[in-house]
C-alpha beads as a LAMMPS data file, in Angstrom:
LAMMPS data file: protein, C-alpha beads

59 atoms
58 bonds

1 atom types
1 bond types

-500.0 500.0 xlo xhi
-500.0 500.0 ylo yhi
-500.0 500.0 zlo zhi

Masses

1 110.0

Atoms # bond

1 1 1 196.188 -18.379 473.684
2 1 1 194.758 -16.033 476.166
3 1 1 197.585 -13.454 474.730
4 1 1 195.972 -14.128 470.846
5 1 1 192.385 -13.257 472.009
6 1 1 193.320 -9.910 473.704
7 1 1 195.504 -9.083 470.809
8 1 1 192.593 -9.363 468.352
9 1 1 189.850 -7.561 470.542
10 1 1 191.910 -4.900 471.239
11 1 1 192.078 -4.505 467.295
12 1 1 188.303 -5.364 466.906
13 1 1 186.914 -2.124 469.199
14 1 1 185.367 -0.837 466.415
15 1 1 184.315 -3.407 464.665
16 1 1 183.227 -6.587 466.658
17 1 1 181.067 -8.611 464.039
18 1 1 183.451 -8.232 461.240
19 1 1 184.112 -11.777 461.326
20 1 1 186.946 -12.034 458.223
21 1 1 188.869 -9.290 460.535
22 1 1 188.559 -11.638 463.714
23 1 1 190.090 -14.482 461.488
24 1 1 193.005 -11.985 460.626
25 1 1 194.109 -10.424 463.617
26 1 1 193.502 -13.925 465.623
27 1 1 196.072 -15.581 463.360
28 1 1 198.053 -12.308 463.943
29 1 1 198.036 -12.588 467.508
30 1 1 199.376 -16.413 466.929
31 1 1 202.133 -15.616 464.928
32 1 1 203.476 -12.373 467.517
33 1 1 202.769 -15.382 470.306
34 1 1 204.777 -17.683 468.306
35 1 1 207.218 -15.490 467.673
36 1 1 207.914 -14.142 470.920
37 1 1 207.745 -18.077 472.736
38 1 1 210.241 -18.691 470.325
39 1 1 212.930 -16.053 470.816
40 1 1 211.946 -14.977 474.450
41 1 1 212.151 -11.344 472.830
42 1 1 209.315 -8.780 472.645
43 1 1 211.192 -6.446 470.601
44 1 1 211.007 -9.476 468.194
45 1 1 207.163 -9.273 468.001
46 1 1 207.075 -6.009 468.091
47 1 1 209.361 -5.318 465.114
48 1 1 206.716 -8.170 463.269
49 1 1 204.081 -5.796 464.186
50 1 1 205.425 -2.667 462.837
51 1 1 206.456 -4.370 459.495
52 1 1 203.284 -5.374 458.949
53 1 1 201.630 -2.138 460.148
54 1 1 204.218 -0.728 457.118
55 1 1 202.894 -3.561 454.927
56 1 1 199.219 -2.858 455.222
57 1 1 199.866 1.153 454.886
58 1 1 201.211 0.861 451.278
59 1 1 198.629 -2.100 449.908

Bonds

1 1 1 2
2 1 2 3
3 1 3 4
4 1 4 5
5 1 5 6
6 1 6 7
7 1 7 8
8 1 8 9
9 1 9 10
10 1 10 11
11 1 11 12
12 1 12 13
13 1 13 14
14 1 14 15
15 1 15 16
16 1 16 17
17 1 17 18
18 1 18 19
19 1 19 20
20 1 20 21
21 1 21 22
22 1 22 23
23 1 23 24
24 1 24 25
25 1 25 26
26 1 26 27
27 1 27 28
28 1 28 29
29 1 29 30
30 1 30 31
31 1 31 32
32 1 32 33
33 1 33 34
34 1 34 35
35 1 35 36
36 1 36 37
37 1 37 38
38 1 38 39
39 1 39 40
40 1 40 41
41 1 41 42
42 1 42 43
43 1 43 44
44 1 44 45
45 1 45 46
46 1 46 47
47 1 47 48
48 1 48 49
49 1 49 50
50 1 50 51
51 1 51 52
52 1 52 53
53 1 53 54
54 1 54 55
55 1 55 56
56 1 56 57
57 1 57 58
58 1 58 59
């Protein structure tokens, strides 16, 4: 948990009281935790993050 809190406020320097954006990059943060508890692999989560970096560029 501790892990989906820094992920969002690192995200949120810019913006702290953007509340929708907390919601997103909170459930963000889950799913990277999720995904690396599940596979034990960072390069896992990390390859999550990059496709959705990708994703977010072109909408």
């Amino acid at each position: 948990m501790s892990s989906t809190i820094l992920f969002a406020s690192a995200h949120m320097v810019m913006n702290v009281t953007d509340w929708a954006s907390w919601i997103v990059y909170l459930s963000m943060g889950l799913i990277l935790g999720l995904i690396y508890y599940k596979t034990r692999s960072v390069e896992c989560s990390i390859a999550v993050h990059m496709l959705w970096n990708l994703y977010a560029i072109f909408i």
